[in-house]
Structure formats: structure tokens, C-alpha cells
C-alpha positions in Angstrom: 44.7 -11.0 -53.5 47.5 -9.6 -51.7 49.8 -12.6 -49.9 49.3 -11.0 -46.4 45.6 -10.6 -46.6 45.2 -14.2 -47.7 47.5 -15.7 -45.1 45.2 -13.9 -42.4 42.0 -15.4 -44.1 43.6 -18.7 -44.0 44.5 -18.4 -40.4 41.0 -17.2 -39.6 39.7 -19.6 -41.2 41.8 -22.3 -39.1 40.9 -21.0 -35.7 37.2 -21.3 -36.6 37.6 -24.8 -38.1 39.6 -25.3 -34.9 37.2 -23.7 -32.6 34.4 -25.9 -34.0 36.1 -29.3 -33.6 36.3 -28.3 -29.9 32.9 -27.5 -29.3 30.8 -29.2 -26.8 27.3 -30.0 -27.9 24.4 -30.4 -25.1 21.5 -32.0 -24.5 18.7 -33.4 -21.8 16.6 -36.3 -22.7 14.6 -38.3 -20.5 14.4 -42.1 -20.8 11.1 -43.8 -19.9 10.9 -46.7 -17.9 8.8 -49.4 -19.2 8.9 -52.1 -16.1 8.4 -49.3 -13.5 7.7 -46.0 -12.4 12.2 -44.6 -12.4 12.1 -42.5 -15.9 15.2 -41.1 -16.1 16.6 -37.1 -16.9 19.8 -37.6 -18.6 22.1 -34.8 -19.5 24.6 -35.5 -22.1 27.7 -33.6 -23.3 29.2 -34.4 -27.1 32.0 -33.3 -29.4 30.2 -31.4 -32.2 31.8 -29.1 -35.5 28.2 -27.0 -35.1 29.3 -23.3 -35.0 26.0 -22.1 -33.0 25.1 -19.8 -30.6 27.3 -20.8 -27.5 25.6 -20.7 -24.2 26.6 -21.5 -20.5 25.1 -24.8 -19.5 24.9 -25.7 -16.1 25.1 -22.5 -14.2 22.7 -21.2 -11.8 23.1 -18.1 -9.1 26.2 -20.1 -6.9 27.9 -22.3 -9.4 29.5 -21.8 -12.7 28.5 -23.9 -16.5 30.7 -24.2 -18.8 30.1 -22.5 -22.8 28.1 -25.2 -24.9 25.9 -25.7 -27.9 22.6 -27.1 -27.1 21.2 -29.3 -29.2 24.1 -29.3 -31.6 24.4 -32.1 -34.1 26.9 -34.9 -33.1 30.1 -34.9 -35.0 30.4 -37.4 -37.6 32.7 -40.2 -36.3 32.6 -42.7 -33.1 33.9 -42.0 -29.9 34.4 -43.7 -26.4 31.7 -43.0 -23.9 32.2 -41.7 -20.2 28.9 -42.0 -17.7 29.0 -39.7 -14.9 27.5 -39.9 -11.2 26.8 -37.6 -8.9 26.6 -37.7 -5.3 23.7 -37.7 -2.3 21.5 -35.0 -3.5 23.4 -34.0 -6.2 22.6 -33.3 -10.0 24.2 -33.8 -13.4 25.9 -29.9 -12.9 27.9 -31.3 -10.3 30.4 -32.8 -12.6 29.6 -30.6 -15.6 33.3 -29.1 -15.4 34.6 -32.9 -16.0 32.3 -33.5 -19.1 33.8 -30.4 -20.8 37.1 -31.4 -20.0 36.4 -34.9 -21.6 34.3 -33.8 -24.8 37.6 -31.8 -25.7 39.4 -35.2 -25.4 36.9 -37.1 -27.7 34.5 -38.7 -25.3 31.1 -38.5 -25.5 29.6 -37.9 -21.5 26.2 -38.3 -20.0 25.1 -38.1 -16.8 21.3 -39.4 -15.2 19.9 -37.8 -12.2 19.6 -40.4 -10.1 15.6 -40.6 -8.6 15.3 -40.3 -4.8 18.8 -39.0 -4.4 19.1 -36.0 -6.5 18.3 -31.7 -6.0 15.2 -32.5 -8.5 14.0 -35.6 -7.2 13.6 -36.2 -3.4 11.2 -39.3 -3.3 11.6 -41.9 -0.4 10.3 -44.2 -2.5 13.1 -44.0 -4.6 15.7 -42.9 -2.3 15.9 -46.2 -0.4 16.5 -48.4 -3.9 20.4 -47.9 -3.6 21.0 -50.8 -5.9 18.6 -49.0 -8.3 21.9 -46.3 -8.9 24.3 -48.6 -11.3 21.1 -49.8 -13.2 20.9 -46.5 -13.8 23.8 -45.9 -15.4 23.6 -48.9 -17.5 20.2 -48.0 -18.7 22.1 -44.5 -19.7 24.3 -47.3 -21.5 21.8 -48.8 -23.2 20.4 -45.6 -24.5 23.4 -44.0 -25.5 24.9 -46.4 -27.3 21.8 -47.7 -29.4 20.6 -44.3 -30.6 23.2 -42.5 -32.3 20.7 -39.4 -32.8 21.5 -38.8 -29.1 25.3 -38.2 -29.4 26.5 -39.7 -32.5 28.1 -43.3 -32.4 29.5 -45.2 -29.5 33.0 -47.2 -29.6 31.8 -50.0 -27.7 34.7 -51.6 -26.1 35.9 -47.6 -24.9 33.2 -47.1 -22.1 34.3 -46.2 -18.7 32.2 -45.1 -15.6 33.1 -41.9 -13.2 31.3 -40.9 -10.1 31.7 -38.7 -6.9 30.7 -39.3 -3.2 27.8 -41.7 -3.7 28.2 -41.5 -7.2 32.0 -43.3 -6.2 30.2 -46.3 -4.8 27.6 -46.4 -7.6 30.8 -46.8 -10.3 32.6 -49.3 -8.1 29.0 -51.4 -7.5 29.3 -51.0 -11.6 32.5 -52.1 -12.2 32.0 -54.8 -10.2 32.2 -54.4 -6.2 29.7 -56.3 -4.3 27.9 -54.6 -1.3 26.8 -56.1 2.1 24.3 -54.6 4.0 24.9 -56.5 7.0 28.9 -55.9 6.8 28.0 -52.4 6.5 26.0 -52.1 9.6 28.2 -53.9 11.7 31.0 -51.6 10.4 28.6 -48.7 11.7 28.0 -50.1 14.9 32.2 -50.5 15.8 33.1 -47.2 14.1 29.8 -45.2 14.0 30.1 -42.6 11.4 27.2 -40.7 11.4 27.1 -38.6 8.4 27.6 -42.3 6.2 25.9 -44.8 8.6 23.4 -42.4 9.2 22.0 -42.6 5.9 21.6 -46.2 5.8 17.9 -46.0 6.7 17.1 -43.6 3.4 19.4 -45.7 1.1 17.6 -48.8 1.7 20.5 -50.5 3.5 19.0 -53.1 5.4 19.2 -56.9 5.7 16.2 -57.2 4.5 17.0 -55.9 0.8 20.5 -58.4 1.0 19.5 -60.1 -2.2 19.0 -57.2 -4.3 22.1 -55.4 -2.1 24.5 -58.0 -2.7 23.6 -58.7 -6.4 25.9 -58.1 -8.8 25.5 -55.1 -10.3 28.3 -54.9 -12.8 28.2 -54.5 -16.4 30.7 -55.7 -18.3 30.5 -53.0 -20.8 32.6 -50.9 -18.4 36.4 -50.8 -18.8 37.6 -48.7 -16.9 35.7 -46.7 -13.0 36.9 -43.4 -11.6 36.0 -42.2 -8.0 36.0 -38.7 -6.7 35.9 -39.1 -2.7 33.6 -42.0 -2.6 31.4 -43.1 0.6 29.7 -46.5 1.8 32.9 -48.0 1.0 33.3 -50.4 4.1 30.4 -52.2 3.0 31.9 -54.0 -0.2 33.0 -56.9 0.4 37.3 -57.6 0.6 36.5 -60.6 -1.7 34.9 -58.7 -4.6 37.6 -55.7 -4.4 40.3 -58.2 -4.8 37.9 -60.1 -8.1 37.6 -56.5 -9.5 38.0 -56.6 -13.3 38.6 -53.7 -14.5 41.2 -50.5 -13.9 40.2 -47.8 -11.2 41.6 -44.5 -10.3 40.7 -43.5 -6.8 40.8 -39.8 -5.5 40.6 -38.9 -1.8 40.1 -36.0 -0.2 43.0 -35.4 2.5 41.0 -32.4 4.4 37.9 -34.6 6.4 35.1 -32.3 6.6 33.8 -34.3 9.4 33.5 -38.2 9.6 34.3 -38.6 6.6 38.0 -39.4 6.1 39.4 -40.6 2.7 41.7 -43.2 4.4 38.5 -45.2 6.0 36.2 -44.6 2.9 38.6 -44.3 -0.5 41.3 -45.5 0.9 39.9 -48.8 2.1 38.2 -49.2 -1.7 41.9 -49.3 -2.9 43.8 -51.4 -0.4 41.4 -53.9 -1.4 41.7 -53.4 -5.1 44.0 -55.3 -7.1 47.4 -53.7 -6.6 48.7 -54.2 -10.3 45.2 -51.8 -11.7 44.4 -49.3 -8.9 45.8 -46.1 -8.5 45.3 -43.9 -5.2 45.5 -40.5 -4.8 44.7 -38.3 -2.1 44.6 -34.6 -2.8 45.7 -33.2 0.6 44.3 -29.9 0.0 40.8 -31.4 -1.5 38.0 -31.4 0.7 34.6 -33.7 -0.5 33.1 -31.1 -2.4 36.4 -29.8 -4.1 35.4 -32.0 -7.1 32.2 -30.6 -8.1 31.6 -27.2 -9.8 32.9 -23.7 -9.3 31.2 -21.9 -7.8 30.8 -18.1 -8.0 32.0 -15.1 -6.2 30.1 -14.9 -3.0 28.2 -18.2 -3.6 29.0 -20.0 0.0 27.2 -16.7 1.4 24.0 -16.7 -0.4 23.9 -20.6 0.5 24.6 -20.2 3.7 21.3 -17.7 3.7 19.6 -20.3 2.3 20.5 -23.8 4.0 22.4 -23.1 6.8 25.5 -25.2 6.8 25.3 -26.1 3.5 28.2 -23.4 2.3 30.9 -26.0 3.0 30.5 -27.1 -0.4 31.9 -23.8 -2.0 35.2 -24.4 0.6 38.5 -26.1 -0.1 40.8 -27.2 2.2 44.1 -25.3 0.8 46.1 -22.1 -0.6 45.0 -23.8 -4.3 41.7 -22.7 -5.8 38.8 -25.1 -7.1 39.9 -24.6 -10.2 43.5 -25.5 -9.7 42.5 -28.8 -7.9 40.2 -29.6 -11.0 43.2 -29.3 -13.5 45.1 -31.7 -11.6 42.1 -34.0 -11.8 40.8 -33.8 -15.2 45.0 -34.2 -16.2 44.9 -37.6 -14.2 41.9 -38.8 -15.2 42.2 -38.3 -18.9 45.7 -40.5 -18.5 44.5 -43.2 -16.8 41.7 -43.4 -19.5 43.7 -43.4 -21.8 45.7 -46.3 -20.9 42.9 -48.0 -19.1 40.7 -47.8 -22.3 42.9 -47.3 -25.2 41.7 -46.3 -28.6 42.2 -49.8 -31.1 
């Protein structure tokens, strides 16, 4: 066999072996729930050495997927896990972008959509059982790391918790923030900010619910929270910010798109934080919806024809593109996890 023919076969061969250590395998599971009536739809992203038929995952008519395997079989070893959050009315394709940009770092990702608050699941009923939202992600947890069919096996002390808008304050109630209800709404009634306050009534936030409110929801599987623009934030108390256990990396966005500025929200979530393992950054050019998914050519158009208004979440607030601002992110957050849960 001629030298140069087998040093092209060889290098073939490398990319492919190459290409399949980077692929992200996909799946959706649903996990029942025994004691009530929340099953939840979990989407989960996982390094895989399958060399399947790639598809996009995610994508719809507006917003971009990213190239997966579905159903692809886990690769062999353990890795650290990364639960993902989405915001009010979101879904697990808001953040889809970040679980590819993690898989090709080693993590295993998943993501619940969270009952009552999400595209596929509008239910009052389930809407106003905010505290329900970080028991959510620690029945993802649960389910993750017991069933290694799912996504392979779990490093257990490398889990870490990342969400976005609500999705922020459902990783900070996580990782160990504790929410008044009655702080909140007296916070509403000196500065009334109607696009958070207003949503108190549909969230459950009420003095009535105060015990299951200002429980703590924490799980101390977590090691590590990440939040993307989060809201709510003046409700958590000063006293459980400065307790907080565990590193957090806190993103703002620095373009308000309307009573919703990062300094009062994010930025009050990490001037109560402890100083020595909180990180704050505020993207000036970021507006709230900069860090979920790209979105297509003409896709704040077609919204706009179908929920007026709602087009703002295809906008950014700079000269950068989405994609740009999500390359900063993904950079920072993979750093801070890596330091804030190191492999052993």
C-alpha cells in the first residue's frame, strides 16, 4: 500500500474517530410523578461515539437546533452533569445552543419543561406553584443520575445548575437562596415593576404560600449555579445571599427591554452574594432574550405576525450578533465550571 495513500486513510480515519467523540447524543423522556399530578418532559443532551444519522434538534420555523444524534447510545465513561432552566414560558430549545456547547466539553445536560410555565404547558394550576420549579430540577437529578441508560453515568460531586430569566431564580432558589413573598411584594409596591411584579399573582407569590415560598429549596448535590438575566431577584432574602454555599456566575443584560434592568434584578443577586465566589457580568450589548437560541433569517417578522410584540426576542441590543454574544457566554461559563466544579 503506497505510503501516501495510507497516511490519508489514517487521517480519515482520525477525523471520523474525532468526529464521533464530539457528537452530541439526544433524547426526551418523561418522568412520572408518583405523589401528584407534575410528570415531567425532560430533554437531555450527551456525549456519544455513535456515528448515526445527524439531525437538527431543537429547530422549528424561527429558531435554529443544533446537529445531534437522537437516541444515540451514551459513551462509555462518567461525566459531570449540567441541569438547565428555562424562563416564563419558555421550553427546553431555549438553551439548546448551551447544551451543545457543554456536551463538547464532557458534560452530560438536561433540561425539564417546567409545568405551568412553559410553550407546551400553560396550566394555572401549575403555574402558581413557583417553588414547584427547583424540585423540578432535582427530580431531573434524581433521574439522571440513578439510571445510567438515560445518559450514561453521573460523576456525582460534578453537578452544577444553569438557568435563564425565571430559570435564573429557579437555580439560585437551588443553590440555595431563600425567597420571601412578602419582601417581594413590598419591593413591588415602592418600585412597581410591572412586567416582574405583575406576574406575582400567576407565580403563586402570595403570603399565603410563605411556608412553601420560603422553604429551602436547595440541594446540596449542586456545586456550582449559573444565571442568564435572572428576574424575582429582590425577593430573596440579603441573609440567604450572603449563606450561599456554593460558586455563581451571574450574567446581566446591559440593554433593559423595559423594567427590567440587570442592575435591580442580577445585579442585586450578586451584591448580596458572597464576594470571594460570585462573579458579575453584564453584557452591555445583551438584551433578556440575547441568551436563548438563534433564531433564523426573518424570524422576528413571522413572530411578530403571529404574537404581536413578541419579536423582541429575536433583537439584540448591539453591532454583535446572537451568535457572537453566545461565544462569549458559553467561553465564561465553561471556565467558571471548570474551576467551580473541578474534575478529581
Amino acid at each position: 500500500m503506497p505510503k501516501t495513500f495510507l497516511s490519508a486513510l489514517l487521517i480519515a480515519l482520525s477525523i471520523s474517530a474525532a468526529h464521533a467523540a464530539d457528537a452530541i447524543g439526544f433524547k426526551e423522556t418523561t418522568l412520572p410523578d408518583t405523589s401528584g399530578d407534575r410528570p415531567l418532559h425532560v430533554s437531555i443532551w450527551y456525549p456519544t461515539a455513535d456515528t448515526g444519522p445527524v439531525a437538527e434538534v431543537g429547530a422549528n420555523r424561527v429558531f435554529h437546533g443544533i446537529p445531534a444524534i437522537t437516541d444515540a447510545k451514551p459513551a462509555g465513561e462518567a461525566h459531570p452533569l449540567v441541569v438547565l432552566s428555562h424562563g416564563y414560558g419558555g421550553s427546553w430549545r431555549n438553551l439548546n445552543w448551551l447544551a451543545g456547547e457543554l456536551v463538547h466539553q464532557g458534560y452530560v445536560v438536561a433540561a425539564p419543561d417546567h409545568p405551568g410555565t412553559t410553550t407546551f404547558d400553560k396550566s394555572p394550576a401549575q403555574a402558581d406553584k413557583l417553588w414547584e420549579r427547583p424540585h423540578d430540577l432535582s427530580r431531573v437529578i434524581d433521574a439522571v443520575t440513578a439510571d445510567p441508560v438515560l445518559a450514561g453515568a453521573i460523576t456525582p460531586n460534578r453537578i452544577a445548575a444553569i438557568g435563564h430569566s425565571l430559570g435564573g431564580w429557579t437555580v439560585a432558589a437551588l443553590g440555595g437562596a431563600r425567597f420571601s413573598p412578602s419582601q417581594f411584594l413590598n419591593d413591588c409596591k415602592a418600585q412597581l415593576n410591572p412586567r416582574t411584579c405583575g406576574l406575582a399573582g400567576e407565580l403563586g407569590i402570595d403570603p399565603t404560600n410563605a411556608n412553601q415560598l420560603d422553604a429551602d429549596m436547595s440541594d446540596a448535590r449542586v456545586g456550582a449555579i449559573v444565571s442568564l438575566d435572572l428576574g424575582l431577584a429582590r425577593g430573596f432574602t440579603s441573609e440567604s445571599l450572603a449563606a450561599f454555599r456554593v460558586p455563581a456566575l451571574i450574567f446581566g443584560a446591559g440593554v433593559d427591554i423595559g423594567d427590567l434592568p440587570a442592575k435591580l434584578e442580577s445585579g442585586y443577586l450578586a451584591a448580596n452574594l458572597p464576594k470571594a465566589t460570585t462573579t458579575y457580568v453584564e453584557i452591555a450589548d445583551a438584551m433578556h432574550f440575547s441568551f436563548m437560541q438563534l433564531c433564523k433569517p426573518g424570524a422576528a417578522e413571522l413572530i411578530e405576525q403571529d404574537t404581536p410584540g413578541d419579536g423582541i426576542v429575536c433583537k439584540d441590543g448591539g453591532a454583535r450578533g446572537r451568535e457572537t454574544i453566545h461565544r462569549q457566554v458559553a467561553d465564561m461559563i465553561i471556565a467558571f465550571l471548570a474551576k467551580a466544579i473541578p474534575a478529581k
